[in-house]
N, CA, C and O atoms as a GROMACS GRO file, in nm:
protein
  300
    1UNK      N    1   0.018  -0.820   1.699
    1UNK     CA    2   0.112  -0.820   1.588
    1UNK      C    3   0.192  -0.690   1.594
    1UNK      O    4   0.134  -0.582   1.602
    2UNK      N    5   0.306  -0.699   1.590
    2UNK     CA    6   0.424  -0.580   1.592
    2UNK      C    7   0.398  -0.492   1.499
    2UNK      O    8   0.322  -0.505   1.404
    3UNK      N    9   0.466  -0.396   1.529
    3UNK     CA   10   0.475  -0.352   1.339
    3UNK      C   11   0.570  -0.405   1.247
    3UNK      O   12   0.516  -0.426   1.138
    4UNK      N   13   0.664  -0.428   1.248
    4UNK     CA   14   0.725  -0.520   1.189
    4UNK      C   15   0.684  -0.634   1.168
    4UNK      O   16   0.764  -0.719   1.129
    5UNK      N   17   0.593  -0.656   1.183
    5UNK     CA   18   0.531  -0.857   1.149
    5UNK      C   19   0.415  -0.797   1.049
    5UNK      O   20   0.375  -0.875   0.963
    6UNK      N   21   0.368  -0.691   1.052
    6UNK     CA   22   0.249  -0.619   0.976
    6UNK      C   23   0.334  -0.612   0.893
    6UNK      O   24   0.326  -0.709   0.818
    7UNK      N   25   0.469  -0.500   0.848
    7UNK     CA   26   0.523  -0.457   0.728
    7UNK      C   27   0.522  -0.584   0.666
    7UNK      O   28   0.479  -0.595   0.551
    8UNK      N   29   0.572  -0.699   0.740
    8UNK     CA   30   0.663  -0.806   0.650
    8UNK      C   31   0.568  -0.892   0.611
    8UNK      O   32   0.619  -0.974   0.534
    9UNK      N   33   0.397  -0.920   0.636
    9UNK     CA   34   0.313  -0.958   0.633
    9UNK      C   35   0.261  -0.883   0.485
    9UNK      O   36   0.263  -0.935   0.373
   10UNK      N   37   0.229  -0.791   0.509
   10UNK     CA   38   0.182  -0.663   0.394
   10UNK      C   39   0.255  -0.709   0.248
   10UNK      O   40   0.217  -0.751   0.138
   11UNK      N   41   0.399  -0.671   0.322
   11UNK     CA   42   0.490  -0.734   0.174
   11UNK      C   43   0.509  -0.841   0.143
   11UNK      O   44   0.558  -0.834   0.030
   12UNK      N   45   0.503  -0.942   0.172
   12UNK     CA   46   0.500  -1.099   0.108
   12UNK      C   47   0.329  -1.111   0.061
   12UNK      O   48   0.313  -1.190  -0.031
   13UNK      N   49   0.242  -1.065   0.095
   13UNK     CA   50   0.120  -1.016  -0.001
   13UNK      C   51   0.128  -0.972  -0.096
   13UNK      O   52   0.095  -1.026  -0.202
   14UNK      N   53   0.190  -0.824  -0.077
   14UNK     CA   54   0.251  -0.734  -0.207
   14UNK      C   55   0.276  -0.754  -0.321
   14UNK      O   56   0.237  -0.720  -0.433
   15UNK      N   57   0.394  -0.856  -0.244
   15UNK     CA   58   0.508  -0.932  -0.332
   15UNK      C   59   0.440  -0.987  -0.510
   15UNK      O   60   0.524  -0.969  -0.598
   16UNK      N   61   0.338  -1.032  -0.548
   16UNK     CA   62   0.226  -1.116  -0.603
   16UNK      C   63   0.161  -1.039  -0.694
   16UNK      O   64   0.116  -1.078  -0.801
   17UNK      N   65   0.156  -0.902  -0.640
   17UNK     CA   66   0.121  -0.777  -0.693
   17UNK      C   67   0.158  -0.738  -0.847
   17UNK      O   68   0.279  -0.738  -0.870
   18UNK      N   69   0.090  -0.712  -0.932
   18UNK     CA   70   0.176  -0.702  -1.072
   18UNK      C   71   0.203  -0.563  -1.065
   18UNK      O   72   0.118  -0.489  -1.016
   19UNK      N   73   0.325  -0.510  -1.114
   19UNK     CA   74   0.380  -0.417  -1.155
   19UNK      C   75   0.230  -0.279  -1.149
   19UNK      O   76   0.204  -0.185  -1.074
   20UNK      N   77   0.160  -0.344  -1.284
   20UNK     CA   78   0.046  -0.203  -1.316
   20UNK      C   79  -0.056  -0.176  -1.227
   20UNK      O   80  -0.132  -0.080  -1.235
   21UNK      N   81  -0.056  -0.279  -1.123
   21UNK     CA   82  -0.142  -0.263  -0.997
   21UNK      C   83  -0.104  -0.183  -0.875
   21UNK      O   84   0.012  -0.177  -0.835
   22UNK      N   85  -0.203  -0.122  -0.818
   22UNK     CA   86  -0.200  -0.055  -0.659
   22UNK      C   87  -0.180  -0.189  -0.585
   22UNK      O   88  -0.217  -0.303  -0.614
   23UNK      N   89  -0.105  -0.136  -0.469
   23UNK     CA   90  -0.056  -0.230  -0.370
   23UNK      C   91  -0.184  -0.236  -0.255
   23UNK      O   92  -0.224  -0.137  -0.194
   24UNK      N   93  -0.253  -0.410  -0.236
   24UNK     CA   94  -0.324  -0.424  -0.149
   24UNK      C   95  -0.306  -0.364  -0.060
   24UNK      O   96  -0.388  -0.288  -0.011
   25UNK      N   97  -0.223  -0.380  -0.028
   25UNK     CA   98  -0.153  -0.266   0.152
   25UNK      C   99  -0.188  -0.147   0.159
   25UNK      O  100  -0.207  -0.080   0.261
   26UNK      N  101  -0.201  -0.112   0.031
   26UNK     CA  102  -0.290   0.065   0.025
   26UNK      C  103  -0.410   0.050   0.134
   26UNK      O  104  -0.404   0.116   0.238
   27UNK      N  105  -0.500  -0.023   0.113
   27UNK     CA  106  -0.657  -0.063   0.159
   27UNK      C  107  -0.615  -0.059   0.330
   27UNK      O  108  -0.687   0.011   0.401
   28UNK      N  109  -0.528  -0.114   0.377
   28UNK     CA  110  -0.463  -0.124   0.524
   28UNK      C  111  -0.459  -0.001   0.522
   28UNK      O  112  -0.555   0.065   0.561
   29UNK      N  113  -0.320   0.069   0.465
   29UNK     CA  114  -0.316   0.220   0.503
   29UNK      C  115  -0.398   0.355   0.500
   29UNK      O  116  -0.374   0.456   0.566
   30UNK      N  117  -0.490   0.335   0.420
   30UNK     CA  118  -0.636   0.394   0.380
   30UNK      C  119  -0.715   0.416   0.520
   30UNK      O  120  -0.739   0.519   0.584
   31UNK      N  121  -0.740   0.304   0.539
   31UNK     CA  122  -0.784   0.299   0.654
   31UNK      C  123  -0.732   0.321   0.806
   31UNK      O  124  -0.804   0.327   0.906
   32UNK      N  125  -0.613   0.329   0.801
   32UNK     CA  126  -0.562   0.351   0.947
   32UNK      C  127  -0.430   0.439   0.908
   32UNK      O  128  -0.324   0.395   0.864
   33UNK      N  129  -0.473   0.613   0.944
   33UNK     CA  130  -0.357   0.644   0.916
   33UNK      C  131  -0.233   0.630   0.984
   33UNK      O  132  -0.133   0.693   0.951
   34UNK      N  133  -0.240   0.532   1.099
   34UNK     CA  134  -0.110   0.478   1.150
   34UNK      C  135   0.000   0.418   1.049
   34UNK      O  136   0.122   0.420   1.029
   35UNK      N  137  -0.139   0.354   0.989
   35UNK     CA  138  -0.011   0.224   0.920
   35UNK      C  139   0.096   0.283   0.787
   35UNK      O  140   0.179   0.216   0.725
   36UNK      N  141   0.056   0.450   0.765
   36UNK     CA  142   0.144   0.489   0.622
   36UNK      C  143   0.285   0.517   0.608
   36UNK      O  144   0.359   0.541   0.513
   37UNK      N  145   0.302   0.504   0.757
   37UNK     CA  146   0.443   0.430   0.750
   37UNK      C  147   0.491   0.280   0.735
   37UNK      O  148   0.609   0.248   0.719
   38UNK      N  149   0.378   0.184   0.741
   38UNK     CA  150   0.418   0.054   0.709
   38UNK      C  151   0.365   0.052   0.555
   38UNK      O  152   0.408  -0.042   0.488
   39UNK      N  153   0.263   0.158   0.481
   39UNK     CA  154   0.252   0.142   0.361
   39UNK      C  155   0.454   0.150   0.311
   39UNK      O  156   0.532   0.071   0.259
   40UNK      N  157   0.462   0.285   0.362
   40UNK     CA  158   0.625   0.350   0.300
   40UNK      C  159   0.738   0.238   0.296
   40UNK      O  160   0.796   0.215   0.190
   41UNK      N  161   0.766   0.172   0.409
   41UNK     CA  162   0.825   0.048   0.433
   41UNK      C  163   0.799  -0.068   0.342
   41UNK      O  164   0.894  -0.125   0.288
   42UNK      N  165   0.663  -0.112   0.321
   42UNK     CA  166   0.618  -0.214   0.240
   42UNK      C  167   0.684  -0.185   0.068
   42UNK      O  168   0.748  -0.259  -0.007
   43UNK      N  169   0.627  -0.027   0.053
   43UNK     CA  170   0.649   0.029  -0.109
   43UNK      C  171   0.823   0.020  -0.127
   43UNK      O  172   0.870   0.005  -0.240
   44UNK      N  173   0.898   0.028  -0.027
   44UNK     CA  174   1.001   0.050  -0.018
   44UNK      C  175   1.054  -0.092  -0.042
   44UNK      O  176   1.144  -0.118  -0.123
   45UNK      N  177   1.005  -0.160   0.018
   45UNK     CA  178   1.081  -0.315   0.047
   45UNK      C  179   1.068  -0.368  -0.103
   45UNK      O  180   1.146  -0.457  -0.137
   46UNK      N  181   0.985  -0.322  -0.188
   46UNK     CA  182   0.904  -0.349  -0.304
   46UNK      C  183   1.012  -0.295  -0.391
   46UNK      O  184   1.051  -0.388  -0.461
   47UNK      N  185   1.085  -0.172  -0.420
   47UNK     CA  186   1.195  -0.129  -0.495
   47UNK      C  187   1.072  -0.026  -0.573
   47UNK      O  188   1.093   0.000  -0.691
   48UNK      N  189   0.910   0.047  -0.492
   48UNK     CA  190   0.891   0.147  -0.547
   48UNK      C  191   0.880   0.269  -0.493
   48UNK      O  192   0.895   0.300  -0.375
   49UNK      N  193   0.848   0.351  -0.606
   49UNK     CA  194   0.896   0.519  -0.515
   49UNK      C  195   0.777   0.540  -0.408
   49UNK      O  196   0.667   0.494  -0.438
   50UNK      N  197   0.789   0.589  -0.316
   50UNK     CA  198   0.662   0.631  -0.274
   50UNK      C  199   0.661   0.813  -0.223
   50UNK      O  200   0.745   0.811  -0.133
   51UNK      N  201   0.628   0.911  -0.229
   51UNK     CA  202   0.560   1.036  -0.205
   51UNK      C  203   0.653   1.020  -0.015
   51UNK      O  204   0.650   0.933   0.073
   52UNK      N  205   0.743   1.194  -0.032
   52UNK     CA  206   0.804   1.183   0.087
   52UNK      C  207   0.708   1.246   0.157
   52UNK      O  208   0.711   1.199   0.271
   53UNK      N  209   0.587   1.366   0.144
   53UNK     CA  210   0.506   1.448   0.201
   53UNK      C  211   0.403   1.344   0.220
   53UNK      O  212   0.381   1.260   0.132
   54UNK      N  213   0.334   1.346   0.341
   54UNK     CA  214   0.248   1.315   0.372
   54UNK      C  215   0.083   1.348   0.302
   54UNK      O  216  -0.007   1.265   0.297
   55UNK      N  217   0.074   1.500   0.248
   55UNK     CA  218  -0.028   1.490   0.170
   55UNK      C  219  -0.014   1.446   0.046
   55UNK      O  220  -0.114   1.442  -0.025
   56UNK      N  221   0.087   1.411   0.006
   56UNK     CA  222   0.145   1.372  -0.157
   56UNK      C  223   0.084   1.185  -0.101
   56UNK      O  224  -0.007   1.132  -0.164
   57UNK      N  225   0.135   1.129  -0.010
   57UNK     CA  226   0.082   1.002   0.039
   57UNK      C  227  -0.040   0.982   0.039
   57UNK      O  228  -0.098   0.898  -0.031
   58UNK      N  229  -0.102   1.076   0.137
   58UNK     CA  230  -0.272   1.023   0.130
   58UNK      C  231  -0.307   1.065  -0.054
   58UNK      O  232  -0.417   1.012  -0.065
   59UNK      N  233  -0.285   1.108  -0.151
   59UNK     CA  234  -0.338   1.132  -0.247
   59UNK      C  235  -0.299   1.041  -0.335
   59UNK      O  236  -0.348   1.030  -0.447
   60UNK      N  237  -0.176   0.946  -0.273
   60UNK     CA  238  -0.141   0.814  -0.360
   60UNK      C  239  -0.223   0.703  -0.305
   60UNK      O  240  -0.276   0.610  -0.367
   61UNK      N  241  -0.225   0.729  -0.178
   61UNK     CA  242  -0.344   0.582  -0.132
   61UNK      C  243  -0.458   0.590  -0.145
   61UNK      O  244  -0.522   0.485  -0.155
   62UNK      N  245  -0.519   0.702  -0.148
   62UNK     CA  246  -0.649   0.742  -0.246
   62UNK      C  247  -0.678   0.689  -0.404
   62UNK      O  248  -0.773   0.627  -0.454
   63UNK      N  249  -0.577   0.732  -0.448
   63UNK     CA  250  -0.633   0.682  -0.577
   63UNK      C  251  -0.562   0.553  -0.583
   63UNK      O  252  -0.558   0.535  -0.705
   64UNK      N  253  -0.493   0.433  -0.518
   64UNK     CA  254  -0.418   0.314  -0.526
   64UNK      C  255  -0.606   0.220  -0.460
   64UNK      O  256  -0.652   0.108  -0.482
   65UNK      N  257  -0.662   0.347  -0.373
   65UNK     CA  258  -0.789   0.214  -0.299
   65UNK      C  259  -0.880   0.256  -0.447
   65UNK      O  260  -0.961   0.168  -0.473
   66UNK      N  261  -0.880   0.316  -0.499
   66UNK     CA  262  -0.968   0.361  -0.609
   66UNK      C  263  -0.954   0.213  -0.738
   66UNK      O  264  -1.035   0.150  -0.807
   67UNK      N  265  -0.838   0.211  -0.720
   67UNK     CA  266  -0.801   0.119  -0.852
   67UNK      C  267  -0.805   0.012  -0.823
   67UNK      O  268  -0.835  -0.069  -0.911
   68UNK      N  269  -0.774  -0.045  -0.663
   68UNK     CA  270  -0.791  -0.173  -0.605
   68UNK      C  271  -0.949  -0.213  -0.605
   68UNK      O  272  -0.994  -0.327  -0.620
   69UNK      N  273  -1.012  -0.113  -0.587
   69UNK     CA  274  -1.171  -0.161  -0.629
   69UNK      C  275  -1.240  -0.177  -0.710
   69UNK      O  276  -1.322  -0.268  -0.721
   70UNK      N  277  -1.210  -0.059  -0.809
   70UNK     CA  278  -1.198  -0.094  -0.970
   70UNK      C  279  -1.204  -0.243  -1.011
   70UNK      O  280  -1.299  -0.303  -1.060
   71UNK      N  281  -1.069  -0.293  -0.976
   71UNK     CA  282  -0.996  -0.379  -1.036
   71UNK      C  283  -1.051  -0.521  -1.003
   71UNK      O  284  -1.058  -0.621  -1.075
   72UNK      N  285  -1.100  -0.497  -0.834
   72UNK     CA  286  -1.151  -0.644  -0.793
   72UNK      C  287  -1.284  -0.649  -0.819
   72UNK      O  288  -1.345  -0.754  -0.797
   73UNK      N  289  -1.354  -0.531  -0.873
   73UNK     CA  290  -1.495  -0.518  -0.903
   73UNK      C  291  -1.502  -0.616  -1.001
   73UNK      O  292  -1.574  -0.716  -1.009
   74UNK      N  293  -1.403  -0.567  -1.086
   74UNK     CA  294  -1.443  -0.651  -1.207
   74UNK      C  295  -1.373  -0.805  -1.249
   74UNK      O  296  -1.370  -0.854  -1.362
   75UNK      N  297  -1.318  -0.863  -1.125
   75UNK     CA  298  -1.276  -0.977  -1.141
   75UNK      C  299  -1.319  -1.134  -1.014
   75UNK      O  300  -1.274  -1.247  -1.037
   0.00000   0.00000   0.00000
């Protein structure tokens, strides 16, 4: 899979995403710090802001996998 078939994959997932929620795609980028440029792309394609510094990033996908587990814990 390209990277471009990942971004566009990520975001039609996304897409589904409610507003007050962390973006599944966090959990991808969390884990592979390759992909936090396809997080940036995805957040982007999305119309949200995302952190131009890289440590400002990992401290948004940190707490975005925090809330994604939270959230599916309890549902």
């Amino acid at each position: 899979m390209t990277l471009a078939d990942r971004v566009q994959v990520l975001t039609l997932v996304d897409q589904a995403t409610p507003a007050d929620q962390a973006l599944l795609s966090s959990l991808v980028a969390a884990g592979d710090p390759d992909m936090a440029t396809s997080y940036r792309q995805v957040a982007t394609a999305l119309g949200l802001d995302v952190p131009g510094g890289d440590d400002d990033l990992r401290d948004v996908l940190k707490a975005d996998v925090q809330q994604v587990h939270q959230y599916w814990r309890h549902h």
